[in-house]
C-alpha positions as CSV (number, residue, x, y, z in Angstrom):
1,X,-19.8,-18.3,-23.0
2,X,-18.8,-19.6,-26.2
3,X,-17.5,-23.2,-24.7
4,X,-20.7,-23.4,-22.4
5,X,-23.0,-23.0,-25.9
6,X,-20.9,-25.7,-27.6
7,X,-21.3,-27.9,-24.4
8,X,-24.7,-27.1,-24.6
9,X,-25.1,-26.5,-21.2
10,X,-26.5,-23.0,-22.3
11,X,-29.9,-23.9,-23.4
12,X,-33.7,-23.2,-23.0
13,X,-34.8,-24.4,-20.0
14,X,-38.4,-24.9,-18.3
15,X,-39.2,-23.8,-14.7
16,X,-42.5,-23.1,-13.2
17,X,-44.4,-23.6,-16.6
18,X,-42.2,-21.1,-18.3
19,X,-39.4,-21.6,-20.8
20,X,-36.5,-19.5,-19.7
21,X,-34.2,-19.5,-23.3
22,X,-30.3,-19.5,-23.4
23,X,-29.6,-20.3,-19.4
24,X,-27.4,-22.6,-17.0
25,X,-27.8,-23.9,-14.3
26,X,-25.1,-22.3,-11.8
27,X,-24.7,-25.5,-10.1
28,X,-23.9,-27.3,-13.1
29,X,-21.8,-24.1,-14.6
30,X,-19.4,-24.7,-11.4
31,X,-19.2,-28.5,-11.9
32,X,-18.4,-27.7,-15.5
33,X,-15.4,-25.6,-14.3
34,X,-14.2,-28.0,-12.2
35,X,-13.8,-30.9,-15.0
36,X,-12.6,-28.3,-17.9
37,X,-9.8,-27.2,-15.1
38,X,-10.9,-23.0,-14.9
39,X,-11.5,-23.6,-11.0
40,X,-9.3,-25.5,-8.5
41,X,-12.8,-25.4,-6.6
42,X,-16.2,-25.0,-6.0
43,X,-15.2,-21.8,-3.8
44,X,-13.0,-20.5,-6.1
45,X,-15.4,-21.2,-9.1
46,X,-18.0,-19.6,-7.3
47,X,-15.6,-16.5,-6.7
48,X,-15.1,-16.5,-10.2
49,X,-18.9,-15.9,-11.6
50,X,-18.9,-13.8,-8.6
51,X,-17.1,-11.3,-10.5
52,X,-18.9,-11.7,-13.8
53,X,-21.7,-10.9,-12.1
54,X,-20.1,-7.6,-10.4
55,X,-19.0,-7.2,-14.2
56,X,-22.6,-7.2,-15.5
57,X,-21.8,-10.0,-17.7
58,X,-24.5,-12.5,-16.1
59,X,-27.2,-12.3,-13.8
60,X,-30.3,-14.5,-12.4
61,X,-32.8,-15.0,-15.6
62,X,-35.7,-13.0,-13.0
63,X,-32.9,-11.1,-11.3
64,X,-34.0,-11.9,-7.6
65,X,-30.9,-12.7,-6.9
66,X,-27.5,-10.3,-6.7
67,X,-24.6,-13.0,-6.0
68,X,-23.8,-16.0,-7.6
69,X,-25.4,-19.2,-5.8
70,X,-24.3,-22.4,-6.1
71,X,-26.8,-24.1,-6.1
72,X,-30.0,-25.3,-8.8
73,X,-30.9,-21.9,-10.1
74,X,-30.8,-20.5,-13.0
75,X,-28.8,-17.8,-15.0
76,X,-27.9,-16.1,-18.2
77,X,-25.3,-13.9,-20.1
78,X,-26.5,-10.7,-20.9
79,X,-25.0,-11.4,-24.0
80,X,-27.3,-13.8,-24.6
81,X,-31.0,-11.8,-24.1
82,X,-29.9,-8.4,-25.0
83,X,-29.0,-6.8,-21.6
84,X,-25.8,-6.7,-21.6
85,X,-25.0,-2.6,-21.2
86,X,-21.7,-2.3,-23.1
87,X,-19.7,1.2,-22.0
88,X,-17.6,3.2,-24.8
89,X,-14.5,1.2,-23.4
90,X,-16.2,-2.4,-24.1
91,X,-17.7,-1.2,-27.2
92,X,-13.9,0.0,-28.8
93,X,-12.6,-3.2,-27.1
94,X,-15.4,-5.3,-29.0
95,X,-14.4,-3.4,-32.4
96,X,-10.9,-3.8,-31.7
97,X,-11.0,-7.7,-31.3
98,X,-13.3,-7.5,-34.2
99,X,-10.7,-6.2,-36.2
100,X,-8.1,-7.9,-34.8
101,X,-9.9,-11.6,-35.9
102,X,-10.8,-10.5,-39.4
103,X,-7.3,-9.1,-40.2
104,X,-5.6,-12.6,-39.0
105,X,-8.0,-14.8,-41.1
106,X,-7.4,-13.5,-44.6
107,X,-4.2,-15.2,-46.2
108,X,-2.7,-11.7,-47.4
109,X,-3.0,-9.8,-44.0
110,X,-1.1,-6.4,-43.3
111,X,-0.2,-8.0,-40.3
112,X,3.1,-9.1,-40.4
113,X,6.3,-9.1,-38.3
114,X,8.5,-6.1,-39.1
115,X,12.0,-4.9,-38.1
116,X,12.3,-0.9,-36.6
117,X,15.6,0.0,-35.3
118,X,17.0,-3.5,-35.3
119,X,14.2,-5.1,-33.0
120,X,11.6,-6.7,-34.8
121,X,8.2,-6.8,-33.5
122,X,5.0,-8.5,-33.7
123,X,1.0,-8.1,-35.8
124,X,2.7,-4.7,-36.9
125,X,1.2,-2.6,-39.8
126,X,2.0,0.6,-41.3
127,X,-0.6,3.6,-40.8
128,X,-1.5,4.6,-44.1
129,X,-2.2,0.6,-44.9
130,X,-4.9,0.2,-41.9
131,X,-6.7,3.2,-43.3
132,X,-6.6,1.7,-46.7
133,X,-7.9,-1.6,-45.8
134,X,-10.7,-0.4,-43.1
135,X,-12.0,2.3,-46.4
136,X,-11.6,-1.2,-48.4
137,X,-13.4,-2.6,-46.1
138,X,-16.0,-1.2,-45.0
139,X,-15.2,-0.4,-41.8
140,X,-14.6,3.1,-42.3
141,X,-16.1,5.2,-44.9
142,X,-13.3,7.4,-45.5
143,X,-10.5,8.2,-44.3
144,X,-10.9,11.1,-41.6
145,X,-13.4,8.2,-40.2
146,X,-10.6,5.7,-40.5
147,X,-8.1,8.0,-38.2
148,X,-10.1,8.8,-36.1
149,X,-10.6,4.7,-35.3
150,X,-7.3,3.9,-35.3
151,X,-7.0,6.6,-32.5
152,X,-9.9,5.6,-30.3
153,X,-7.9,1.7,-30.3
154,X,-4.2,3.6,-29.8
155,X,-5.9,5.5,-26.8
156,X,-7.7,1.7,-25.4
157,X,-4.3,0.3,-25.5
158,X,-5.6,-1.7,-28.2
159,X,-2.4,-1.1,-31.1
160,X,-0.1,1.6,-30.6
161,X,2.8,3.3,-32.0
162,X,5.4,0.6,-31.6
163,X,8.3,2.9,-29.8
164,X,5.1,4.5,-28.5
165,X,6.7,8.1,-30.1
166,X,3.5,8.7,-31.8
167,X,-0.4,8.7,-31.6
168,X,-2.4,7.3,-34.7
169,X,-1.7,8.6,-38.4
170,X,-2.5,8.1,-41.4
171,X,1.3,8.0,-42.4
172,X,3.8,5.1,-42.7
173,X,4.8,5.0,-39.3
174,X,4.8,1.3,-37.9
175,X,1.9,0.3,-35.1
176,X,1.3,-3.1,-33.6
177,X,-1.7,-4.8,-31.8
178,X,-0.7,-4.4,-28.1
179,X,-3.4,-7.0,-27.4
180,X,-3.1,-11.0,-29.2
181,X,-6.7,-11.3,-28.9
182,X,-6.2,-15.1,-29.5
183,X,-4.0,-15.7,-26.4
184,X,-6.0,-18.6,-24.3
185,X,-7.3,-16.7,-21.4
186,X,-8.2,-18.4,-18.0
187,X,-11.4,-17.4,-16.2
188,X,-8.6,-17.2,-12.8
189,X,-6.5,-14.3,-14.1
190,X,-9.9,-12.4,-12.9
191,X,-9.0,-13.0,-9.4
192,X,-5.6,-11.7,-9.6
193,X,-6.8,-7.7,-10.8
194,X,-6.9,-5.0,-8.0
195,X,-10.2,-3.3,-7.5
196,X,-10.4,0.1,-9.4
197,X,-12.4,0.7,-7.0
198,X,-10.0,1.1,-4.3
199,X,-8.3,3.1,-5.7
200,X,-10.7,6.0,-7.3
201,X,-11.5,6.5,-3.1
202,X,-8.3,7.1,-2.3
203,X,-8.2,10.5,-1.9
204,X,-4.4,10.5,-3.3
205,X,-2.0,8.8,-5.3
206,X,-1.2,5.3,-3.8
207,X,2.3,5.8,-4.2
208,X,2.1,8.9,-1.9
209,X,4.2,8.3,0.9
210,X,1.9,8.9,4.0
211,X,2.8,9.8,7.7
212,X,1.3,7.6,10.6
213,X,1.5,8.9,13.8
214,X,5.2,10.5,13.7
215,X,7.4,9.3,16.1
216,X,10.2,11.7,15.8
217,X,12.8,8.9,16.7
218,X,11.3,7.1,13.4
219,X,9.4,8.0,10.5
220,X,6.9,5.4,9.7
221,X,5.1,5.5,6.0
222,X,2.3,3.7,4.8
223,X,3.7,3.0,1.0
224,X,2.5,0.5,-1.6
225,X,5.1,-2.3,-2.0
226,X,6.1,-3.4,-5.6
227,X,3.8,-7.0,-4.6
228,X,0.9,-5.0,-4.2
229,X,0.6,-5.5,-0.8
230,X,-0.1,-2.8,1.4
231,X,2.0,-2.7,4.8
232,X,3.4,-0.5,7.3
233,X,7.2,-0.5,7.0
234,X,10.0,2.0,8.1
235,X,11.2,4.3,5.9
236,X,14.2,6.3,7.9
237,X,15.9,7.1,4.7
238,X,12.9,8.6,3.4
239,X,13.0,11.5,4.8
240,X,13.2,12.8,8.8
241,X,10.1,14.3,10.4
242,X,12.4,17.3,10.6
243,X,12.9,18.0,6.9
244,X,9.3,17.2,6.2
245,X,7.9,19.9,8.7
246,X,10.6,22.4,7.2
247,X,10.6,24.6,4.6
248,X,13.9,23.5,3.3
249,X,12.8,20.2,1.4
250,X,11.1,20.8,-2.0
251,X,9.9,17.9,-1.2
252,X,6.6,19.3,-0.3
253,X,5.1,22.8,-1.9
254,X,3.7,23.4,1.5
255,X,4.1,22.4,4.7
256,X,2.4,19.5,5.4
257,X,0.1,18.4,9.0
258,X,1.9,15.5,10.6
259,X,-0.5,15.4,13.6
260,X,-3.6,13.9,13.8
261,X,-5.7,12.9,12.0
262,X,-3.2,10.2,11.2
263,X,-3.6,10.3,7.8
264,X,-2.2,13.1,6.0
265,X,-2.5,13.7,2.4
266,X,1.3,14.7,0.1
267,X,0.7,17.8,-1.5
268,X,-3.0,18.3,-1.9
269,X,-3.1,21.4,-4.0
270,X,-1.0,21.1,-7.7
271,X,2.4,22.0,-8.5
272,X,1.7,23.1,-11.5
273,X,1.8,27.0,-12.4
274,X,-1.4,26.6,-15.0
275,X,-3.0,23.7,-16.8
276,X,-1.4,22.0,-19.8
277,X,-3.7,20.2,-22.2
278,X,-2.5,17.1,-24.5
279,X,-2.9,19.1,-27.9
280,X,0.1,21.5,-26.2
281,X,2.3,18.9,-24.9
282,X,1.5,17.0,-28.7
283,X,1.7,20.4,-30.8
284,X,4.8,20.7,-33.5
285,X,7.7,22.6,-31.9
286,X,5.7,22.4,-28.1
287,X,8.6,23.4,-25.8
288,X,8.6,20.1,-24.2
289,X,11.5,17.2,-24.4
290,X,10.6,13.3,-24.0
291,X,12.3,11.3,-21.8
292,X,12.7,7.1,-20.5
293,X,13.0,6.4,-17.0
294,X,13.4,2.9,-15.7
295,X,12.5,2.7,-12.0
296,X,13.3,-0.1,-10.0
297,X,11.1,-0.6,-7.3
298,X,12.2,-1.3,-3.7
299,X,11.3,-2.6,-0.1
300,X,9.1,1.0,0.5
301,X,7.7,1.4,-3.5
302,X,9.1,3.5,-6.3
303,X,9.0,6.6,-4.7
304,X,6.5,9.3,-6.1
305,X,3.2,10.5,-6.5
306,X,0.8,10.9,-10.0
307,X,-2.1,13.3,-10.0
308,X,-4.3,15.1,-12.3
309,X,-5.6,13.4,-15.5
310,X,-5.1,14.1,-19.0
311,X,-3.0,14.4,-18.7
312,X,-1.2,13.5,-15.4
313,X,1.6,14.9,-14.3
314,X,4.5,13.8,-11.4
315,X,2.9,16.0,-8.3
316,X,5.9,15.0,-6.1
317,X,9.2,12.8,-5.6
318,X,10.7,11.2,-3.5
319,X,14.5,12.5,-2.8
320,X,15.8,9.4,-1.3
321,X,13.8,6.7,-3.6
322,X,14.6,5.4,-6.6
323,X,12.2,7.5,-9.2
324,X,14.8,10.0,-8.2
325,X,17.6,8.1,-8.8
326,X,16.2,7.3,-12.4
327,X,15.8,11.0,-13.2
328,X,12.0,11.9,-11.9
329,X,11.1,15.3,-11.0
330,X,7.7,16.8,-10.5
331,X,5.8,18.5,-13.0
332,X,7.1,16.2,-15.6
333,X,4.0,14.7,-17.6
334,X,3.4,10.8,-17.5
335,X,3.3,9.9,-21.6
336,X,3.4,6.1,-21.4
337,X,3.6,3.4,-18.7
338,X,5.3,0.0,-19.4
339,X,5.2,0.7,-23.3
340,X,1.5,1.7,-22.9
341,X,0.2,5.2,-23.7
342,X,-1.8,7.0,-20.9
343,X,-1.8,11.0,-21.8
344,X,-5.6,10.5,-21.9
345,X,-5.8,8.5,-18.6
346,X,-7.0,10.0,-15.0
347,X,-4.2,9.0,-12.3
348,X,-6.3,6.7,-10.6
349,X,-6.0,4.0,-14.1
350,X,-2.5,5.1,-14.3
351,X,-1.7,3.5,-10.4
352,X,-3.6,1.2,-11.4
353,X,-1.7,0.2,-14.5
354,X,1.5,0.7,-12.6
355,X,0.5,-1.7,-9.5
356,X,-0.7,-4.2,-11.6
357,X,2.8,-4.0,-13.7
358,X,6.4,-5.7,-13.1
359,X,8.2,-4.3,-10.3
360,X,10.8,-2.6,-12.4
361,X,8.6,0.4,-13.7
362,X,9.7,2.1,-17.5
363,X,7.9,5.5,-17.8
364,X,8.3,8.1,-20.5
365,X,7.7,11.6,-19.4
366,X,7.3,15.2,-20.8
367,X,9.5,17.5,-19.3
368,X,9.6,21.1,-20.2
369,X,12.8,22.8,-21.8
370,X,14.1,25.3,-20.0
């Protein structure tokens, strides 16, 4: 948006004896994306206002018109004439980048790049020093206000703890931006998310392993593949049809339908004996013990299923896959994903988060002490 007001193809434009202010031209807008290299194409240009449009970041100046056109009309950035509806997630997103830009710019920044536990890492700061510069600042007007800031950006994914062991204090324990708001972005790395969409209808997990049609000779699942792509692929290691009707594989709390419909859901109803908030898993002396798992993915997916939501818990694993090889058990709670935390995430952002991730998989987990 920015670029486009520099290059002055944002402007105030005249159509029909009326002055439209701050629009493009959508033909033009693609042409422009095409010389400045953010589209291979006009398709894939078109695609790609497309989904600012599904974003609510643009739309037609009279709004007649729901998809992106390529063609001589006009449209704006809600940005630009006060429309634009900004959720609590943008508007902490907005604050943190706001943050982010005015703590890089001054010469004697608390940003710097520290050393914890021989690894050094980067735009770190110590606790107690955010809260003193946001009260210095202005940005908080004491420091109650200035925690509970620094929490809303650890819980975004905006700075967090950096060996993720701890939520936001006012204390001298080291955080870090998670995001470098000044990384050069291209419009393209749009068309490579997954639709959260998707997978909020699911009615489960997309790592649960799901029958199709049992064959007893061989057990087909319908699994998410570490390259995101969903296919049918065998699974005979997996588990037999045998064991899965049984009683004798914990595998499942109850015995699950294998018949039609073909679909049948892994463990519908929770495994857990009674509800456990964050503030108990978080509380001093809470009778649970962190632990790291790295899970590499493989040919069928890594092998277990998330549910619930804040915060989620491990409904079921996979015997034969390789979250069980790495030490996954259910009713373990999910505390970060790929150095991100997530105990106040619904599972659906957490499969999300994992699909969108490398294919080797590092999760820290809550497990209860026995």
């Amino acid at each position: 948006r920015l670029r486009l007001h520099d290059g002055k193809l944002i402007k105030d434009r005249r159509y029909h004896l009326r002055t439209y202010p701050n629009c493009f031209v959508a033909k033009e807008l693609t042409d422009w994306l095409i010389d400045h290299k953010e589209a291979p194409d006009r398709e894939t240009g078109i695609r790609l206002m497309q989904k600012l449009m599904d974003h609510d970041i643009i739309h037609h100046v009279c709004d007649e018109h729901s998809d992106y056109k390529d063609a001589k009309l006009l449209y704006r950035f809600r940005k630009d004439d006060g429309t634009f509806p900004p959720s609590k997630d943008v508007k902490v997103f907005m604050r943190g980048q706001s943050l982010y830009e005015k703590l890089v710019s001054v010469e004697e920044s608390i940003l710097k790049v520290r050393e914890e536990n021989s690894v050094k890492y980067q735009r770190t700061f110590l606790g107690c020093e955010m809260i003193d510069w946001l009260v210095q600042e202005g940005e908080a007007e004491n420091r109650k206000e200035g925690v509970e800031l620094g929490r809303a950006l650890l819980e975004h994914g905006i700075i967090q703890h950096v060996s993720n062991r701890h939520h936001f204090f006012d204390s001298d324990f080291l955080y870090q931006f998670w995001i470098n708001f000044r990384r050069r972005r291209r419009l393209t790395e749009l068309l490579n998310e997954s639709s959260p969409r998707a997978l909020s209808e699911s009615p489960d997990s997309p790592f649960c392993l799901r029958k199709l049609n049992p064959d007893p000779g061989n057990t087909t699942f319908l699994s998410v593949q570490p390259n995101k792509e969903i296919k049918i692929v065998s699974a005979v290691r997996r588990s037999s049809v045998t064991s899965l009707a049984g009683n004798s594989n914990p595998y499942f709390s109850s015995t699950p339908t294998l018949l039609f419909p073909p679909v049948a859901e892994c463990n519908p109803k929770s495994v857990l004996k009674r509800p456990v908030t964050n503030e108990e898993l978080l509380s001093p002396g809470a009778p649970y013990v962190k632990k790291t798992l790295t899970i590499v993915g493989d040919a069928v997916g890594w092998g277990f299923v998330v549910r619930g939501g804040r915060p989620c818990h491990i409904q079921a694993v996979d015997p034969g896959g390789p979250a069980a090889a790495a030490g996954m058990k259910v009713c373990q709670f999910v505390f970060s994903v790929n150095g991100m935390y997530v105990l106040h995430l619904d599972y659906q952002t957490i499969s999300s988060l994992i699909m969108t991730g490398p294919r080797t998989l590092v999760m820290e987990v809550m497990e209860a002490i026995e």
